[in-house]
N, C-alpha and C positions, 0 to 999 in steps of 0.2 A: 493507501495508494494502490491504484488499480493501475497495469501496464499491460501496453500490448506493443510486443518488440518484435522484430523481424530480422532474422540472421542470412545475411546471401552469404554460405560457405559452413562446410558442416567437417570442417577438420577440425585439429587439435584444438586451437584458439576460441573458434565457434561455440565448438562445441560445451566447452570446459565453461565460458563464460554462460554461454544460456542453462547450461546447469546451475550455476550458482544461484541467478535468478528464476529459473522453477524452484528450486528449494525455497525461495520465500513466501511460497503457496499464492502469491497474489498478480505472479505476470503470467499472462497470455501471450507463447512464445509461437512462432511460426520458422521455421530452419529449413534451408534449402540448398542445393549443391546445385553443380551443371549436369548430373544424371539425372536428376528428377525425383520426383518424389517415394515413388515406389522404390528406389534404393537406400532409402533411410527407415530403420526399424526400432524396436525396441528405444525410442527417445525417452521414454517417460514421463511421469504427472509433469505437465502445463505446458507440454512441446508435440507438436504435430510438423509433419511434415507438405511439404507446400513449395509452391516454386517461387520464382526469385521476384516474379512482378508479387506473387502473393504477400510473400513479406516485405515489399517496398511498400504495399500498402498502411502496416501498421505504422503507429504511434514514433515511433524512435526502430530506424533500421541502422545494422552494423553490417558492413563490410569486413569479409572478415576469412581470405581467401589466398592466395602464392601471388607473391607480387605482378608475375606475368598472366595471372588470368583476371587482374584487375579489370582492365577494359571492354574483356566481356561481359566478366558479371556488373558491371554497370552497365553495359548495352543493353542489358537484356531487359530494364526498366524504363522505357518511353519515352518517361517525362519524373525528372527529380523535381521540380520545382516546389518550392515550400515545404521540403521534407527536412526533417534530421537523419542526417546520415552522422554514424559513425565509425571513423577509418582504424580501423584494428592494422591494418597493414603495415609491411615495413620493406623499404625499397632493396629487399634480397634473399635470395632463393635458394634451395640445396637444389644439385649436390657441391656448388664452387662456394656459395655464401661469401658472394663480390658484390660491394653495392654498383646497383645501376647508376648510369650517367643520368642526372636529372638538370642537368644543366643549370646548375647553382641555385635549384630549389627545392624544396622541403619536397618530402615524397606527398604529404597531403595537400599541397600546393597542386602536383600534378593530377591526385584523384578529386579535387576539387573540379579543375577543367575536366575530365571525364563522366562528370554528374551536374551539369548545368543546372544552375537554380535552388539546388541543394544546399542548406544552412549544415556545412561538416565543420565535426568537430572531432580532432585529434584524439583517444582514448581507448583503454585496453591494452594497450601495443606494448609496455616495454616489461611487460614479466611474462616468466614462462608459463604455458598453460598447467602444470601442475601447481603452482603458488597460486596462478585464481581457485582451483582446485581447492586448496587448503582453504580457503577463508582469511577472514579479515586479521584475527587474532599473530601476534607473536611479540613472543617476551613483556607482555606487560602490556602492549600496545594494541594499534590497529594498523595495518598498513596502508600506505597513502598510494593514490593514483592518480596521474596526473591527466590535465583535460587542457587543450588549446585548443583555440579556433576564433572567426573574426564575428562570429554572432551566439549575441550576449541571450540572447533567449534560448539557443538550443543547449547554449551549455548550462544554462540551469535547468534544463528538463536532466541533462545527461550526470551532471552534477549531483542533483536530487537521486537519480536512479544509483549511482554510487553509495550513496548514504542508504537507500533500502536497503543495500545489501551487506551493509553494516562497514565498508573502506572509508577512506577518507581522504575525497576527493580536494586536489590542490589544482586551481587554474594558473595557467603561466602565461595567459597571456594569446597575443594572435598566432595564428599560422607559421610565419613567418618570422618569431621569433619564440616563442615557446613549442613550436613545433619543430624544432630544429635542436632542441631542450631532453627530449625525450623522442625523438627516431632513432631509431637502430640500422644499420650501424654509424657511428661517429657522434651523437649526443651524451652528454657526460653522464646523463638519469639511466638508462635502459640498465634490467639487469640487476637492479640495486633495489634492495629490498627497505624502505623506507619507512619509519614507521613513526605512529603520533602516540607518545604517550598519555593515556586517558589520566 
């Protein structure tokens, strides 16, 4: 399986995850911040650097960025329409780490209306960037990660992409309620290192 992924956000989370996926030698990664390209260096084999329409381009883009500069880095792409987006993000920030007022909806409910058109799908969000880091493996197992969202086709492109990289992707369901499953803070998943015994 041949992938071309697009990262808008080149911190922690971003970052940690498109590595996992260069290490599978087979994705074609494009990663980008709001400084631009020329402040990202040293990425390594299968990651170049690009700006955020560039990687709204490819195959499957992650969101993947501080909950207050959501907006922009969706701005910055014209038109989502028929894309997979996937929301790495989680509705709260340092230095208070107080969730935002979302007015009784899932944070991916909100960046769904900030990317019109876009087939999003929940995923990445609820471990911390050194356990992507680590790999699939512990104690015997593989760890699972979970995926929502209300289109059944993006999540098995996103789904399938979990499996390259050897986790083990568990769907919950829509937005609206599996994504409310695994947001941080207040969903009972985040945090919890789950694993599938092989």
């Amino acid at each position: 399986m041949k992938a071309a992924l697009g990262f808008i956000g080149a911190g922690a989370i971003g970052h940690s995850v498109a590595q996992v996926f260069a290490a599978t030698g087979v994705c074609d990664i494009v990663i980008s911040n709001s400084r631009g390209p020329d402040s990202l260096s040293g990425l390594g084999y299968g990651m170049r650097a690009g700006t955020p329409e560039q990687a709204a381009e490819q195959d499957v883009v992650f969101c993947a960025v501080p909950w207050s500069r959501v907006p922009a880095a969706l701005g910055a792409v014209p038109d989502w329409s028929g894309r997979t987006l996937v929301d790495c993000t989680n509705p709260i920030e340092a230095p208070r780490f107080v969730k935002a007022d979302l007015g009784g909806r899932t944070s991916s409910e909100v960046v769904a209306d900030l990317a019109p058109g876009a087939q999003l799908v929940k995923a990445f969000n609820h471990l911390a960037p050194p356990t992507y880091a680590a790999g699939p493996p512990l104690d015997g197992g593989r760890r699972v990660l979970f995926v929502s969202g209300d289109h059944d086709d993006a999540k098995k492109k996103v789904l399938a992409l979990i499996d390259l990289i050897g986790f083990v992707g568990v769907d919950l369901g829509a937005l609206t309620t599996g994504g409310a499953l695994h947001e941080f803070p207040g969903g009972p998943l985040p945090s919890r290192n789950f694993i599938e015994i092989d």
